[in-house]
N, C-alpha and C positions, 0 to 999 in steps of 0.2 A: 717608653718610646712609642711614637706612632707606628711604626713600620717595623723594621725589624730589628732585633736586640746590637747583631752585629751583622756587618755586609763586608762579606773577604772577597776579593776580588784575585790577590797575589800569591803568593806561593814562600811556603818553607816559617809561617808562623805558628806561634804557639799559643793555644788557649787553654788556659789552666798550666796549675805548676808541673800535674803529674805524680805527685804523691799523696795526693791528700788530706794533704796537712790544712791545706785552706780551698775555698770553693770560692770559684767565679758565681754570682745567683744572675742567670740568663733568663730571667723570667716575666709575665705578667706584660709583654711588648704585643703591638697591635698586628704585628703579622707574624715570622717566625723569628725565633730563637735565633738562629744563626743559619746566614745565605752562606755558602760558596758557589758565587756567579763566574758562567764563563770557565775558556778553557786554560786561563791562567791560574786560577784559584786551586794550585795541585802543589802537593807534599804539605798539606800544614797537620796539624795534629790538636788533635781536640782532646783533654784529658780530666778529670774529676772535677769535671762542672756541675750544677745542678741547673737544669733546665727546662723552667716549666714545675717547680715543687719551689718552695719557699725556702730560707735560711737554714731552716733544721732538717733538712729533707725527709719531714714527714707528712707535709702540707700541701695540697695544690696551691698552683698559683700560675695558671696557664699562660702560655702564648695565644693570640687567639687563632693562628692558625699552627705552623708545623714547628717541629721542638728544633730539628737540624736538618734542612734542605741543601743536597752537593749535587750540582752540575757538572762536577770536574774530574779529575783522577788523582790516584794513588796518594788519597790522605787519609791519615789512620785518626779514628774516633773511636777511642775506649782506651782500655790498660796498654799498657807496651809489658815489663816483666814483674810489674809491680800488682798485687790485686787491691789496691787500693786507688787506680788510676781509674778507674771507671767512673763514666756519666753516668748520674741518674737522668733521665729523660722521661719526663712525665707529666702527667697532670694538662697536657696538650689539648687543644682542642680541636687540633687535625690530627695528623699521623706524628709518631715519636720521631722518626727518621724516614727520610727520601732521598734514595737516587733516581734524579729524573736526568731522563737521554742519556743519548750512544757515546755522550763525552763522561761520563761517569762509570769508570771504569776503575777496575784494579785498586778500588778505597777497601777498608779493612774497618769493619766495626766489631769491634769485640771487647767484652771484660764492662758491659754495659747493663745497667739494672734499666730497663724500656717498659714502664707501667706500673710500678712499684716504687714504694718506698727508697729508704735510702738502705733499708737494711735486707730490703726484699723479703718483707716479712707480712705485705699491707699494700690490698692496689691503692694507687692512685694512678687510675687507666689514661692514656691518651683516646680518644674520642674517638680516633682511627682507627688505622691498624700503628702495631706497633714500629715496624719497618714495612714502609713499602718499594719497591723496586720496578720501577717506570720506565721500560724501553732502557733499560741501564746492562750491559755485560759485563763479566766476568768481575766479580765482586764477591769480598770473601763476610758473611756473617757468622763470628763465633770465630772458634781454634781449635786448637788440639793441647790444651795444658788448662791448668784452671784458672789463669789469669786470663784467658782468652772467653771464657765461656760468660756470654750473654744467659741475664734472665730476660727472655720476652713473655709477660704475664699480665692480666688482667683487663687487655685493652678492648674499644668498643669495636671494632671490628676481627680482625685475625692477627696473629700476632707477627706473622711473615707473607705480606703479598705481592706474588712477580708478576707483572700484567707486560703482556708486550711479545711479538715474534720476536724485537732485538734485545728484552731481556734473557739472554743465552748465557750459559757455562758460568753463573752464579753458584757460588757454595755456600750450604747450609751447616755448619759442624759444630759438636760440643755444647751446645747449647739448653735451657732449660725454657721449654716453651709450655707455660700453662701450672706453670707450680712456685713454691715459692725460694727462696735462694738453696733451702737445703735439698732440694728435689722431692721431698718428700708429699710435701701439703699443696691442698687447691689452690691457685689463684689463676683460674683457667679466662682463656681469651674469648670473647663470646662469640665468637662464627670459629674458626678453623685455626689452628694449631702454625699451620702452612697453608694459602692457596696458590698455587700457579694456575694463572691466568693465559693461554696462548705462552708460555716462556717454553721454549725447550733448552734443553741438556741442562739441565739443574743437578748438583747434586747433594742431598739430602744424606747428610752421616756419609759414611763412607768404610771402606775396611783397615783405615790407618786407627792405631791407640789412640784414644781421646777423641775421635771424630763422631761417636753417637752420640746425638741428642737425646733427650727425655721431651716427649710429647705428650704431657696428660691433661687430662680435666679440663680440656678446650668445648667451646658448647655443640660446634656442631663435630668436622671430623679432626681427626688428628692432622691428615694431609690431605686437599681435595687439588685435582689435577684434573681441571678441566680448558677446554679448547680444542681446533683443528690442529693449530701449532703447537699444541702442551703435548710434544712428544720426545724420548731421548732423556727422560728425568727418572734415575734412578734412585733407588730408596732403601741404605743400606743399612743395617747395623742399629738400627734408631730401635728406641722400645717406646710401645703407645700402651696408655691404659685409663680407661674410664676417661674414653672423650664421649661426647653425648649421641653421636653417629657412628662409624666407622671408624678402623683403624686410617686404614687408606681409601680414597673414593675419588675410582676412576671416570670422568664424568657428570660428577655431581648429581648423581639421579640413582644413589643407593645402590642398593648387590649388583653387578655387572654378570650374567649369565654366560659361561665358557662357550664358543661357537668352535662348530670342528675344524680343526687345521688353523685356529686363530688365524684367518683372514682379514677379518674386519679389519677397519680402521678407525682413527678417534683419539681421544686422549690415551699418550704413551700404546698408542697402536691398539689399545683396548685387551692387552696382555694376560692371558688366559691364567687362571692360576689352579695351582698344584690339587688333585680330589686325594685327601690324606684318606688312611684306615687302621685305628686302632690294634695294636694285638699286645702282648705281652710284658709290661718294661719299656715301650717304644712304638713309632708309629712307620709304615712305608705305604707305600700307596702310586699314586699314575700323574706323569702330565704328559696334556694333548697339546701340541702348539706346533709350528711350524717345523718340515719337515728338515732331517739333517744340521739338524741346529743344538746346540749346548747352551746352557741356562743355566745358572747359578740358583741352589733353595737356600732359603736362612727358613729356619725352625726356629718357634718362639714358646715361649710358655708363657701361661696366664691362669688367674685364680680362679678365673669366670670363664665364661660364652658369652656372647653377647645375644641377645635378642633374634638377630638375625642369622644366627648359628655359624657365623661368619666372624669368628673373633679378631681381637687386634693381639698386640705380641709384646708383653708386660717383660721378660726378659729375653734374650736372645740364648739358643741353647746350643746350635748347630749350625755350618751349613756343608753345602756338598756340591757338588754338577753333575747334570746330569745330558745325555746326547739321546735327543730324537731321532728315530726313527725317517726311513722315508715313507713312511704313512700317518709322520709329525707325534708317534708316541713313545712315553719313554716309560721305563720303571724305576719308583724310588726307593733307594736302599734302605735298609730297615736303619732309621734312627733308634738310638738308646735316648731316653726323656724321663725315665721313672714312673712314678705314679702319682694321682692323687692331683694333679695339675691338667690343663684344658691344653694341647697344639694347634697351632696353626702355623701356614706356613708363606713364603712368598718366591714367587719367581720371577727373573729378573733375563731382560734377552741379552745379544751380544751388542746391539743397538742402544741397552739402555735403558729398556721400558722396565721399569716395575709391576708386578700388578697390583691387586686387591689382596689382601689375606685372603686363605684359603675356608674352607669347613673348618669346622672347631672340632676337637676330637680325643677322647680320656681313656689311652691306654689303660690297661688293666693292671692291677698291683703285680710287683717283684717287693718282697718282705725280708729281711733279714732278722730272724728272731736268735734272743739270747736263749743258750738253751744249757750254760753251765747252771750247778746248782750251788750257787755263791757269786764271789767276785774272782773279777780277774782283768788281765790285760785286754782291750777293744782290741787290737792289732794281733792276738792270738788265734788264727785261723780255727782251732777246735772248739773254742766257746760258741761259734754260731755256728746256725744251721747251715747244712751243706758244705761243713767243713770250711766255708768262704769267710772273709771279712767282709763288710757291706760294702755294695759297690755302688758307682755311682749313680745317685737319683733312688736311690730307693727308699723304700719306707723301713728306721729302725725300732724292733719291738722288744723294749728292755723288763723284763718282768720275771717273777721266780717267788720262790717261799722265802720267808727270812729277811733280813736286815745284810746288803751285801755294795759294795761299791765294788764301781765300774772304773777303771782308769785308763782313760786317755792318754800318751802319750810319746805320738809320733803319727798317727793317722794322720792324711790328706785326702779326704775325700768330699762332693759333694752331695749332699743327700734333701731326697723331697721331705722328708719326716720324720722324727725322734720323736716317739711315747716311750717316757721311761717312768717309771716307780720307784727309782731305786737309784742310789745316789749316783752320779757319773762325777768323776777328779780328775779334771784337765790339768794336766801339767805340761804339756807343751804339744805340737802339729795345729792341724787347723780343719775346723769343720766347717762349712759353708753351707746354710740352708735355704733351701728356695719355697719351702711351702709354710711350714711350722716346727720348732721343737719347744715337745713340752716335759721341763724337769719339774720334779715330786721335790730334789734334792740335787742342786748343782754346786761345787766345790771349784770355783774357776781359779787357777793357779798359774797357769803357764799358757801359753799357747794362742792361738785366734781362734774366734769363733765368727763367723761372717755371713753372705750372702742375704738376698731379697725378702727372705721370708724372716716368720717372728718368731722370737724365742722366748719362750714363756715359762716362769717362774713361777713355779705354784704353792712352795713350800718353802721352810728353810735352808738357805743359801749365802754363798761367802763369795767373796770377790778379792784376792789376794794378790793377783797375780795376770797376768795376760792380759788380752783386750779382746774387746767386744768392737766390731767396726762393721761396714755396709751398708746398703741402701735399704735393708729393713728397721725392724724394731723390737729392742729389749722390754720387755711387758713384764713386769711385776704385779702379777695376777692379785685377787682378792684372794687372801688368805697365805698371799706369798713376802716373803721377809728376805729381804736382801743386806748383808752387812758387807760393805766396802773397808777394806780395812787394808791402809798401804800409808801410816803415819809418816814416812818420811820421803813418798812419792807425789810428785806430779800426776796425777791420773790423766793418762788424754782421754776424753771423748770422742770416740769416733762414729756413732751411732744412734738415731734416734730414744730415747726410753720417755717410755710411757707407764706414769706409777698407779696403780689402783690398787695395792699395796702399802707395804713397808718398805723405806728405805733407811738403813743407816750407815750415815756415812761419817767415817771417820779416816782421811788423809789429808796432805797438807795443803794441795790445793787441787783444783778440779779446770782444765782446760776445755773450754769447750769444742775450739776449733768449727767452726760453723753449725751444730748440733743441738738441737733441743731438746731439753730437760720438760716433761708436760706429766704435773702431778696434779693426778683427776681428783674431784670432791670427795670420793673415798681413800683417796693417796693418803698417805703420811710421810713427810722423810724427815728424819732425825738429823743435824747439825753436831757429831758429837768430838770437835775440832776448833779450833780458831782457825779456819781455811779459808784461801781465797778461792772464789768463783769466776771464774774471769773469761776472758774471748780475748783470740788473736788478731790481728790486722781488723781488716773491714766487713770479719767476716755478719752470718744471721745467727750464729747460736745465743741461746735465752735460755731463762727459767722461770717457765710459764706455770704459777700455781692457783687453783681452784680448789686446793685441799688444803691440810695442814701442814705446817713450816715450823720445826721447833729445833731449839739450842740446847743440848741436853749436856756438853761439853764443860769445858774448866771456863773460867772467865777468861775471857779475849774476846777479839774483833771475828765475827762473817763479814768478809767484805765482796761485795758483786762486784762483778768485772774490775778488778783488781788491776 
């Protein structure tokens, strides 16, 4: 078409079926994808379209200007309860999506892949930003469930920008801006993650379940807030990591220097942030800002510093309140953080301003070392030092003479580190790591093992039992062997693994559930099953190999995605 794919005008229609069984291709049209003009063009819903990418949705095939332009209000564009309802929106060569003016209100875009593929695995960038937000209020981007949660990735400008005094009380929530569907990998937005532009009262994450985004690998910050009216935009809950700038940047003009009694004015009032101080286990330390006044800290942890000694906040650990003084100071209570990991921190006024991360800062270790001389129960207070079980965040050191297993189960706890030598037998609770564990000899039987960080297999190892889940990665190290063995179980996947190893696996089938399988040129994984490999709904799990793939099994079918 010369002009635009579709032009709505009226209210309460349906584009796309909604399930994703079949796709409308909204594409390759001389101006945008799809208008809703006017303040009639409210309640329609826009549902697993492709728009702007080709039949297979792994192809550009632009509009040549915007992918979904709304003037209007309270129409929903992306999933409703289904995660298969999502637009791909792509391949643009303006912005993915715009609300433009003060009649564009109260719409809902979520459950949308905006610069990516169709499996959110591979940009195909819109040329813009991926949503822009023009003089538009209260609009919701993302949700709080996983059908609701937007990939904004790869696109030529930011992946979220609100420009505008009447862009007000927009939400940001749930959303994966800068990576790819599983949250894990690059496919970062080339300016900013987020920019507000003059928008105030924005909210970015927030303290409800499901409402923090993931903001990583964007080129310049994760969020920049800048303007006279970019004030009132709070920044909650979200975790940034490896954007090419800042985490947050108030300003746009790098580190923002604390002034006494935060005075000043500027972007989110130029919000003074927290000066942390290392000690023991954890970190406490001062903030200066306006007098008689209470502020909310969130405490983050991260692998690194940044450059500018001013990190960003790769998980979220804590937070607290804290009440100024009338000489605008306050003291902060000793956070517990562990060890072995970087802090920063943020504060937030009763107004709403967020600020910049704070100093970066690497408490000093708390250790729990094994100090029986054999095996025995984790959860038996006299085996470790200090008579203690390990407690939260700390570094566990499994080591002794002899040939001895360690057993696991019922412990809950989360921990920054496990060096062990020596075998550990999970049969059931849940350990949660945020930095690294590395087993010699792991016996996984029962129980969870989870959180952000890797857990690394160095030796041999069995998988019988329980699950491996979280936003980190199972690593099967060089010289490590891993045998899956659950012949008449579905195995779920619930976590990235990453093979430079052995694997061998033998169950009956393997679900990936959004998760990637990535076996490196020294990997191996054995086939020793007639098993399906397969993926649920719509989700991005694959089985990415650069190593070797062999059938070591009876005669029968491997079948992929079964």
């Amino acid at each position: 078409n010369r002009t635009d794919g579709l032009w709505i005008a009226g209210t309460g229609n349906f584009i796309g079926d909604g399930t994703g069984s079949t796709h409308n291709v909204i594409s390759g049209n001389g101006r945008y994808g799809i208008l809703l003009v006017g303040p009639g063009a409210s309640n329609n819903t826009i549902q697993a379209n492709y728009i702007g990418v080709d039949a297979t949705g792994t192809g550009p095939l632009g509009n040549a200007g915007d992918g979904i332009v709304i003037e209007s209000q309270s129409n929903a564009i992306g999933a409703g309860a289904l995660l298969s309802s999502g637009n791909v929106i792509s391949g643009n060569l303006g912005n993915g999506v715009v609300l433009s003016g003060i009649g564009a209100r109260f719409n809902n875009v979520n459950g949308n892949l905006i610069g990516t593929n169709r499996f959110g695995t591979a940009i195909i960038g819109n040329q813009g930003d991926g949503v822009r937000i023009s003089g538009a209020p209260s609009n919701q981007i993302g949700g709080f469930t996983a059908a609701a949660r937007n990939v904004i990735s790869g696109n030529g400008r930011s992946g979220v920008f609100i420009d505008g005094e009447g862009a007000t009380g927009n939400l940001i929530a749930g959303s994966s801006i800068g990576t790819d569907a599983s949250g894990n990998l690059p496919l970062g937005n080339s300016v900013d993650g987020i920019t507000i532009n003059n928008g105030p009262n924005t909210t970015i994450g927030g303290v409800d379940a499901g409402s923090a985004n993931t903001i990583f690998f964007n080129g310049r910050n994760g969020v920049t807030i800048q303007g006279t009216f970019a004030v009132g935009n709070r920044v909650l809950g979200n975790t940034f990591f490896n954007n090419g700038s800042l985490g947050i940047d108030l300003g746009a003009d790098g580190v923002t220097p604390n002034d006494l009694g935060d005075a000043d004015g500027g972007s989110n009032n130029l919000q003074n942030v927290p000066i942390l101080v290392a000690s023991t286990g954890g970190v406490d330390g001062s903030l200066n800002s306006r007098p008689s006044t209470t502020y909310r800290i969130e405490y983050f942890g991260n692998v690194a510093c940044d450059l500018t000694g001013s990190g960003e906040g790769q998980f979220l650990i804590g937070t607290t309140s804290v009440t100024t003084d009338a000489n605008g100071n306050a003291t902060l209570p000793f956070q517990a953080t562990g060890s072995g990991i970087f802090i920063t921190a943020t504060a937030t006024s009763p107004t709403n301003d967020t600020s910049e991360f704070s100093n970066c800062v690497q408490p000093a270790a708390l250790t729990s070392t094994w100090t029986r001389n054999g095996g025995g129960a984790w959860e038996d207070p006299s085996n470790w030092s200090g008579g203690l079980v390990p407690q939260p965040r700390e570094m566990v050191v499994i080591t002794g003479t002899g040939d001895f297993t360690v057993t696991v189960g019922s412990a809950d706890v989360s921990l920054n580190t496990i060096i062990a030598d020596k075998q550990i037998h999970m049969t059931g609770g849940r350990l949660s790591i945020e930095n690294v564990a590395q087993f010699s000899r792991l016996a996984m039987a029962g129980g969870v093992m989870t959180g952000p960080g890797i857990i690394a297999i160095t030796g041999p190892s069995s998988w019988t039992g329980g699950r491996f889940e979280g936003a980190g990665s199972l690593l099967v190290g060089q010289g490590g062997h891993l045998a899956i063995t659950m012949p008449t179980t579905d195995l779920q996947l619930a976590r990235l693994v990453q093979n430079v190893g052995t694997i061998a696996w033998n169950t009956a089938s393997i679900t990936l559930n959004g998760h990637i399988i990535f076996n490196h040129p020294e990997g191996v994984i054995e086939f020793q099953a007639n098993l399906a490999l397969k993926e649920v709904g719509a989700g991005a799990g694959r089985l990415v190999s650069t190593g070797t793939l062999t059938k070591t099994g009876p005669f029968g079918a491997l079948t992929i995605n079964g």
